[in-house]
N, C-alpha and C positions, 0 to 999 in steps of 0.2 A: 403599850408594849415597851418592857424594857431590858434594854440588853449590852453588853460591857466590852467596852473593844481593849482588844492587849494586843501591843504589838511585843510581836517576840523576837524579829529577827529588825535587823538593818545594817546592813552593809552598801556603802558608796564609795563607788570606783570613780575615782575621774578619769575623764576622756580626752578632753582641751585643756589646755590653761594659757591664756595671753597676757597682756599685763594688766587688764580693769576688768577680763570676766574667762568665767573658766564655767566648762561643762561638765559633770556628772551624772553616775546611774546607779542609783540608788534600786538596791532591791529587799524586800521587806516582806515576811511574811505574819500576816495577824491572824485572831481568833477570836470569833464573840463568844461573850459567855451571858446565859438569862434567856428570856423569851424566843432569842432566836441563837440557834449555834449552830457554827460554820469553821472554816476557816475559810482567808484568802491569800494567794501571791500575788503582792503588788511591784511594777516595773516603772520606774521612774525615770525620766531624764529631766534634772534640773540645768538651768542656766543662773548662772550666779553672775549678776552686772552690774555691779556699784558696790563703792566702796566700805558701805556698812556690810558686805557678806550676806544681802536677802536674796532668795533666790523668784524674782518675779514672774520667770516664767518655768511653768510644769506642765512638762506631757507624761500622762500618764497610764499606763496597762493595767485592766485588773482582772481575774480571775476569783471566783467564790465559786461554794457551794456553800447551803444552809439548810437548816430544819427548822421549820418550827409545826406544832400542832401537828406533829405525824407526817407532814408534807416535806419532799427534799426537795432545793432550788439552785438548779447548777446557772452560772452568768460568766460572760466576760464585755468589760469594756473599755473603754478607750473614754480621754479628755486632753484638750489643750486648755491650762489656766494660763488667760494673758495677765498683764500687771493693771492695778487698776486705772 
């Protein structure tokens, strides 16, 4: 099964900013295109904390819906990515 993710939107707002790490919330909305198609709204809040500008840690919101083979699949979920 193959199928093409395009994000179409992203807009990041920041929230905090101190002097070695600043917060933001990123919001983003994609589309697969291929075997399965959907779209989703993703909610993000990154933490940006060190000086190269990575953001190690993401919590994240998502919302879908999708089709494939005649079937529709609506979801939502949540995730914390720590650093590794």
């Amino acid at each position: 099964m193959i199928s093409r993710l395009e994000i179409e939107t992203w807009d990041e707002e920041p929230c905090d900013e101190q002097e070695r790490a600043k917060l933001t919330r990123p919001r983003l909305t994609e589309t697969f295109h291929g075997n399965v198609e959907g779209r989703s709204a993703v909610k993000l809040l990154m933490a940006y904390v060190s000086a190269d500008g990575l953001a190690p840690y993401v919590a994240s919101s998502v919302s879908s819906a999708a089709s494939t083979g005649g079937r529709t699949v609506s979801s939502y979920t949540t995730a914390l990515v720590p650093p590794d």
